[in-house]
Each structure stands twice: as C-alpha cells, then as structure tokens.
N, C-alpha and C positions, 0 to 999 in steps of 0.2 A: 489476587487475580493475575493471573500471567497477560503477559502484553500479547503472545499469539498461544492461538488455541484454533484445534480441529474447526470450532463454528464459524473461524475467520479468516480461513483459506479453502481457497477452491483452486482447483486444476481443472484445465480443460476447458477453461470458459470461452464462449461464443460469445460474443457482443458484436453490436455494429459499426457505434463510434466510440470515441473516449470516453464522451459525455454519458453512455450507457457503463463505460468499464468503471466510471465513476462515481455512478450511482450505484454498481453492483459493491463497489469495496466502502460504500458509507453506509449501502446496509445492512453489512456485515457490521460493522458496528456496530449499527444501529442494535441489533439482535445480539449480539454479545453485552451490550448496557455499557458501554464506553462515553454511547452521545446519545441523545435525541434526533428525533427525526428531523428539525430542520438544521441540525450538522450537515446532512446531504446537500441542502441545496446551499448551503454557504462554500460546501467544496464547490459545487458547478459554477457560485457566483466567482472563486477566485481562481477556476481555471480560467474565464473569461476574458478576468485582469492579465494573469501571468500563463503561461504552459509551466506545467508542473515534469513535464522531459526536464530529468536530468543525465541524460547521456548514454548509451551502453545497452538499450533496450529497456530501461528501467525508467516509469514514471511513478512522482507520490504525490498523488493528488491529498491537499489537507483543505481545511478550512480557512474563510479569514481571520485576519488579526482581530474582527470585533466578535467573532465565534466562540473564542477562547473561554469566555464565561460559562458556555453550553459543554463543555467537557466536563464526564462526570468521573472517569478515570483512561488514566493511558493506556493504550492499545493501540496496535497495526491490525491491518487486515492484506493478506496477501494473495494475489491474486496472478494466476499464470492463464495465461491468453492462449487458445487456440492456435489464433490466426493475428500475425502481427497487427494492432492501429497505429493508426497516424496520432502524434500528438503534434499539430502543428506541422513542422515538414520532417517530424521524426517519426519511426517506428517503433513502439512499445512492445513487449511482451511480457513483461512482467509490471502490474501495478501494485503499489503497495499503497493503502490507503493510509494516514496517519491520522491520530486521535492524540495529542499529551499535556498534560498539565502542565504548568508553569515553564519552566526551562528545559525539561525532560526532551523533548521535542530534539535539541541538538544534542545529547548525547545518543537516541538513538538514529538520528540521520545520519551522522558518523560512522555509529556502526554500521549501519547498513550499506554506506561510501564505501567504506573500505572493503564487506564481503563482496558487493557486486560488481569490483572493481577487476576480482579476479577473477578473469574471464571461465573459468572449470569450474569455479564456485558458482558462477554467472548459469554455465549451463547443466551442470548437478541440479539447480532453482527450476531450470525450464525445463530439466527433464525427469522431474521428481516424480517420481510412480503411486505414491502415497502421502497423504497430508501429516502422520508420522514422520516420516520421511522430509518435507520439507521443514516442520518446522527441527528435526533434530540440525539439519542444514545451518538455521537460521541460529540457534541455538548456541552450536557451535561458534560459530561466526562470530555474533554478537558478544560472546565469553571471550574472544580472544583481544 
C-alpha cells in the first residue's frame, strides 16, 4: 500500500477552520484504511495541546502519542486549501495529515521538511492541477 494515493489528496478544498481541515485530512484516512475513525478525533485532541504549523504555509496535523496503537498502516493524506487558515497565528495552505507506524513517522517528516522547504516545490504543491500531479511532486521529492 502506497503512503499517498489519489483517495488521499484533494485539491481545492474549502474549509472553515483548521479544526474542519483536520478532520478533512483524518478522513481521508480514515477511507484509505490507514486508521480508524477515532484516529480523527485524537488529531483534533493534539491540535489542542500543540499547533501542528510547521512553518512555510505547511501544517501536519497527526495523532497523539497514545494513538499510535490505532494505526493500522502508514499513510499521509495531502490536502491543498483554497483559501489560506489560520493555525494559530499562522497561515496554512497546505495540510498534510500524517498516519505511521513505529519510527516511520520521522523519516517521512524529513522528507517532507526538506520538499516543502523549497519554496517552487512549495508552490508546484499549491498549484498542482491534478492529484497525479501532486503526488508525482511528492514522489519525487520524497525519492530524493
């Protein structure tokens, strides 16, 4: 099972707060069979603790630390925003939901640091016309 798949990215999405962009990318998950449905409210419970902004227009919202037992395999869920939200006193537009088993988790936040650090890569992500398209982006990226 690939960590991103067409059923785990959407473009163009509408929401109204984070806490909606957050439920949108756990249930994408969810529907890809990564996690269980209450994976979602364990993201919403550790946005509450921490903001999951990590810099650049890029938030990933995950689970808690006592969630981890509910993961049934790794997967992202990629999600490009409309319209920027706020995470906190930041602006997101791009959220990436994260889903990974054991240690997994930091080798793909790394990867993903590093693509979206480059700002062209940053907005090829936000301005990706086709979910083909972004994940060959991600792909890419993540290979390198």
């Amino acid at each position: 099972m690939s960590i991103l798949t067409k059923e785990t990215v959407k473009l163009n999405a509408k929401v109204k707060d984070k806490f909606e962009a957050i439920r949108l990318a756990g249930q994408l998950l969810v529907q890809a069979g990564h996690v269980p449905e209450p994976y979602v409210e364990k993201m919403i419970e550790r946005e509450k603790v921490s903001s999951t902004y990590l810099g650049g227009g890029l938030a990933m919202p995950h689970g808690t630390n006592d969630s981890k037992g509910l993961i049934r395999s790794t997967g992202i869920s990629v999600i490009v925003l409309a319209d920027e939200v706020a995470f906190g006193d930041e602006p997101a537009r791009l959220v990436i939901g994260l889903a990974a088993v054991g240690d997994e988790h930091l080798d793909i936040l790394s990867s993903i640091a590093v693509l979206v650090s480059d700002e062209d890569d940053m907005q090829r992500i936000i301005n990706a016309s086709s979910e083909e398209e972004l994940i060959a982006i991600f792909e890419a990226g993540m290979e390198a």
